[in-house]
C-alpha positions in Angstrom: 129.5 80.9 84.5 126.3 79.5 83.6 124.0 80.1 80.5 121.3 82.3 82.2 124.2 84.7 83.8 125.6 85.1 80.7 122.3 85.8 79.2 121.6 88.4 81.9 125.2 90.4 80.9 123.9 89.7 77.3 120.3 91.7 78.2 122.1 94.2 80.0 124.8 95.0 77.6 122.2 95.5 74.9 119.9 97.3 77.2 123.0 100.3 77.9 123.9 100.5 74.7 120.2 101.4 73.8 120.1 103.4 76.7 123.2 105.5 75.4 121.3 105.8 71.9 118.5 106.7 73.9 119.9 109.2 76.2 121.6 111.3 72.7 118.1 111.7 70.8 116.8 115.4 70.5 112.4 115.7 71.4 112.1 116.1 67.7 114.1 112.5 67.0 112.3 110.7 69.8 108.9 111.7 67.9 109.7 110.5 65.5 110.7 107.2 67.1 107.7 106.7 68.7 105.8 107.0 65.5 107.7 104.3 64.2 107.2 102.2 67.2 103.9 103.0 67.0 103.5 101.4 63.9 105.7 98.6 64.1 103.5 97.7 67.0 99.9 98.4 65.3 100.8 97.2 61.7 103.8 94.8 61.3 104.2 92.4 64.5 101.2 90.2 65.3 98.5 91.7 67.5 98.7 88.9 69.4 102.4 89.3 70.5 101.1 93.3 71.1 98.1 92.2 73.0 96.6 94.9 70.3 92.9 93.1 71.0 93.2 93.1 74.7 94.0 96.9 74.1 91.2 97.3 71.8 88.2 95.7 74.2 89.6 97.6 77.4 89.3 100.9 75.3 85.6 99.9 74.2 84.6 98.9 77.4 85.9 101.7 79.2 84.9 104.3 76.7 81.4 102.4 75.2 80.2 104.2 72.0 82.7 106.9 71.8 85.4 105.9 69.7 84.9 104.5 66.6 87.3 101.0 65.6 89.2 103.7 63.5 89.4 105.9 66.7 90.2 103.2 69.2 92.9 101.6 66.5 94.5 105.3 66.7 94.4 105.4 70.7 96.4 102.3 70.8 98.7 103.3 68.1 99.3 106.7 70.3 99.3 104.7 73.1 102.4 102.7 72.1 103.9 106.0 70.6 103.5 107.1 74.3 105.3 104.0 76.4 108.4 104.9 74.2 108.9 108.2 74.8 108.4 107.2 78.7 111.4 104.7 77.9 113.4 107.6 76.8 112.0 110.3 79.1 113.2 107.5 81.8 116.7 107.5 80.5 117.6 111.6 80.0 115.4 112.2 83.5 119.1 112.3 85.3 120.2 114.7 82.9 117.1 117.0 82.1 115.4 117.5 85.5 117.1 119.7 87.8 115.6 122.1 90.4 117.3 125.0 88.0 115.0 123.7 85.0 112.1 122.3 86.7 109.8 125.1 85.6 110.6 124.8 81.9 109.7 121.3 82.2 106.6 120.8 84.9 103.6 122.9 85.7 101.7 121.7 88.6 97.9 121.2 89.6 96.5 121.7 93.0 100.0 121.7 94.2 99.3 123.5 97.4 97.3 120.3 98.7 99.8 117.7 97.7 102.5 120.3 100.0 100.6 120.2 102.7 99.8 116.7 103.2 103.7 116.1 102.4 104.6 118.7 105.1 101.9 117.6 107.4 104.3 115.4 109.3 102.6 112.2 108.7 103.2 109.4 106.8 102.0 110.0 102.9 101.2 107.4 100.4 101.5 109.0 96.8 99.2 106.9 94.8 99.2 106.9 90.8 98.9 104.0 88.1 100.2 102.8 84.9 99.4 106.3 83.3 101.0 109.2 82.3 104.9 109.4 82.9 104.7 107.9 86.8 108.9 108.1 86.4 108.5 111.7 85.6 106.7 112.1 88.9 109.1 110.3 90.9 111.9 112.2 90.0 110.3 115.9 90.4 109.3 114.7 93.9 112.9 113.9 94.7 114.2 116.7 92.6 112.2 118.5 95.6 113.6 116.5 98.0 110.2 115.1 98.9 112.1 111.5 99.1 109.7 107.8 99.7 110.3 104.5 99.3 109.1 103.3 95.7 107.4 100.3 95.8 108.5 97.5 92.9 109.0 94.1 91.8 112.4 92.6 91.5 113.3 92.2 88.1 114.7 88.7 86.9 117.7 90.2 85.6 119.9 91.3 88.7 121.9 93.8 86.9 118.8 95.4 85.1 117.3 95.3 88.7 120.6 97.2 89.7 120.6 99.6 87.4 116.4 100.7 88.2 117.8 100.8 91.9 120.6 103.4 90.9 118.3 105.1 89.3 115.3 105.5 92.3 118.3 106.2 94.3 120.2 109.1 92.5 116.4 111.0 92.7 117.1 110.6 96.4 114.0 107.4 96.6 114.7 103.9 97.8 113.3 100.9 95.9 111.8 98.4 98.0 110.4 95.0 96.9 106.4 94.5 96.7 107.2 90.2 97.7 109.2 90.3 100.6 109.3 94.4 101.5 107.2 94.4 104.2 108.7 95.1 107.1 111.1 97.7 105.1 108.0 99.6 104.5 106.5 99.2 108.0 109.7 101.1 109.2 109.6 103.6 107.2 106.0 104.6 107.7 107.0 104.4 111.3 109.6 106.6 110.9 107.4 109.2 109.1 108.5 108.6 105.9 106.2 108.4 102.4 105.7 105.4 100.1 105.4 105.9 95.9 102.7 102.9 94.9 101.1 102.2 91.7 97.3 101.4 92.7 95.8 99.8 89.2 97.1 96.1 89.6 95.2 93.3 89.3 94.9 91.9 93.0 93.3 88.0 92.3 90.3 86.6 94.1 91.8 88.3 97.3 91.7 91.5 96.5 88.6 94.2 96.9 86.2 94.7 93.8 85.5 98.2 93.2 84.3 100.0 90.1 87.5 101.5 87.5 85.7 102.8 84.3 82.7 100.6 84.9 83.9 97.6 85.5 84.0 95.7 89.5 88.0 95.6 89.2 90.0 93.2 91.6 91.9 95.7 93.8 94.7 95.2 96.9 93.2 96.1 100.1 97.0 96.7 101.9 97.3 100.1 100.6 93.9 101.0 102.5 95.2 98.8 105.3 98.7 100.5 105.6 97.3 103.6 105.9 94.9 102.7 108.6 97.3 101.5 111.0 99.9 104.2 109.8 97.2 107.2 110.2 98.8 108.0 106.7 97.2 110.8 104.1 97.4 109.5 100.8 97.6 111.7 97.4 96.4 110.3 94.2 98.2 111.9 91.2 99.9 111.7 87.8 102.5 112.8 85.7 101.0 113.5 81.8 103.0 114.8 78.9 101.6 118.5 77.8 101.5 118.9 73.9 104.1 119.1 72.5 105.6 122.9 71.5 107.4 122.2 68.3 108.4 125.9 68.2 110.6 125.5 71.7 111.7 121.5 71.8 114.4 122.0 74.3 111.9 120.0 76.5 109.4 117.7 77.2 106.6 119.2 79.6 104.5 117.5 82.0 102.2 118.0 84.3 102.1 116.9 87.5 98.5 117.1 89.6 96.9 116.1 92.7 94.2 114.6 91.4 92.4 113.7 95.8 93.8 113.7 98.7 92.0 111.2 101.1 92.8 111.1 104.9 92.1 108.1 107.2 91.4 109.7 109.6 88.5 111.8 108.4 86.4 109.0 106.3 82.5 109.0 105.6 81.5 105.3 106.0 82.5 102.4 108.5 83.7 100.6 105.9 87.0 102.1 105.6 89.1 99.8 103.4 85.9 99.7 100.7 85.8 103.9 101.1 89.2 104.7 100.9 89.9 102.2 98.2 86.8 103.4 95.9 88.1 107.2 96.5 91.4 106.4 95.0 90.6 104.4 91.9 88.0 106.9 90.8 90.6 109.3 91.3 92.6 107.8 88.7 90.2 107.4 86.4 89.2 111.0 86.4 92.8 111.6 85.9 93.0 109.0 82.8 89.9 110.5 81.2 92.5 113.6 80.8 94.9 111.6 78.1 93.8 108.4 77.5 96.2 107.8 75.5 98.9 107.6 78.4 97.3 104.6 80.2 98.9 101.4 79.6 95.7 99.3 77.8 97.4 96.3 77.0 97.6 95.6 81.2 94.7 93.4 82.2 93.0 95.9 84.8 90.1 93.3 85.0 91.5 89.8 84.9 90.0 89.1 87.7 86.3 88.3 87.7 84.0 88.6 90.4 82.2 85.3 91.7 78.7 85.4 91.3 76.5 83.8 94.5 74.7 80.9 93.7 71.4 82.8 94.4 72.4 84.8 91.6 73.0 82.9 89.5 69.3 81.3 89.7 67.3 84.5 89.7 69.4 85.0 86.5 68.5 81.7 85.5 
């Protein structure tokens, strides 16, 4: 056995024994947790390890003039409090979501459109981003027995990767692979079956640029493109964590909305890809502007630039 398998049985060793630590903590231990993650992440490890300044100009750029530096430091201190209770939420899901106790723990928004574009019979794409608790969304769509094919990466460590694929799986989802997935996905759409994608990544010079809190944001045109050619409706929603009632912990609550629905097949412009691709990343940053401080700042959103045209660049010169 080589050094980087035993390293991988090292990673995942560590990561179930954290997971069983995880899985045993009450709502009122795990906020307490995340407080002290939050502040091990804001005050004692170097910002840059915590990407703490990447954090700090997204929030500025997307919010100019509303929060103060004290304001913004908070937001990304809350914001880290907020990515480990998704960690744990992730972990006691199996456990705590059941179709018994799903309306102790979600309350819906504009639920009758996301049933009827799931029942319509045609493929549906169900579009959300870094934000919120997209695990918690997953799993009360499967809970429901609204089953899709969740679209990842494969992680480096195999049995980690294992584990997340158990996991999809016992929700009733399938996991398939963003590099090399394609034709897995094209059968399922052609079977009339629904895809899960996260729409907010970063998608290089190749991608399509289209305004996210401002800013021309690099963003994948296959989604738009899938659901040409597969006539599918696609629902762009999220999954936020309600306040918290410290009077009756038993749960977590979420939310889960419909934040648009956009259809293909009944677009305003000839330039569908742009259209439908603008529609659903405004749609998540309405949904954003809800809790800010469930989107995942420290991910570069706008890595990619823009190229400017030459004639550009001399009128500005």
């Amino acid at each position: 056995m080589n050094w980087l398998a035993i390293r991988h049985r090292l990673e995942y060793f560590g990561f179930r024994v954290f997971g069983c630590i995880l899985c045993m903590l009450t709502v009122r231990q795990t906020i307490a947790c995340a407080q002290w993650f939050g502040w091990l992440m804001t005050r004692v490890l170097p910002h840059g390890k915590t990407r703490y300044h990447v954090a700090y100009d997204n929030i500025q750029s997307a919010f100019p003039g509303q929060y103060s530096p004290a304001e913004t430091d908070r937001l990304i201190r809350d914001m880290w409090e907020h990515l480990f209770r998704v960690v744990v939420e992730t972990m006691q899901f199996p456990r705590k979501i059941t179709l018994d106790n799903s309306r102790e723990v979600v309350v819906f928004r504009n639920r009758k459109k996301a049933v009827k574009a799931l029942c319509s019979g045609r493929p549906v794409f169900v579009l959300g981003g870094h934000f919120g608790n997209w695990e918690a969304s997953m799993a009360t769509f499967g809970v429901f027995d609204f089953r899709m094919g969740v679209v990842g990466r494969a992680l480096d460590n195999p049995y980690l990767h294992r584990w997340f694929e158990q996991s999809r799986q016992a929700t009733g989802h399938k996991l398939l692979l963003k590099q090399g997935g394609w034709d897995e996905m094209t059968q399922m759409l052609q079977a009339g079956g629904n895809l899960g994608i996260l729409c907010d990544q970063d998608a290089g010079r190749r991608g399509v640029f289209v305004d996210f809190f401002g800013r021309p944001a690099s963003t994948f045109k296959s989604i738009a493109l899938m659901a040409i050619e597969a006539k599918a409706i696609l629902v762009v929603g999220y999954g936020i964590r309600l306040p918290d009632d410290l009077d009756n912990a038993r749960w977590t609550q979420f939310e889960i909305g419909c934040e648009d629905i956009i259809d293909p097949l009944n677009l305003e412009t000839d330039d569908e890809i742009r259209e439908i691709t603008e529609r659903y990343t405004a749609a998540l940053e309405r949904a954003i502007r809800r809790a800010p401080e469930q989107y995942f700042w420290v991910h570069r959103r706008w890595k990619t630039e823009p190229r400017i045209k030459k004639s550009q660049q001399r009128d500005a010169a």
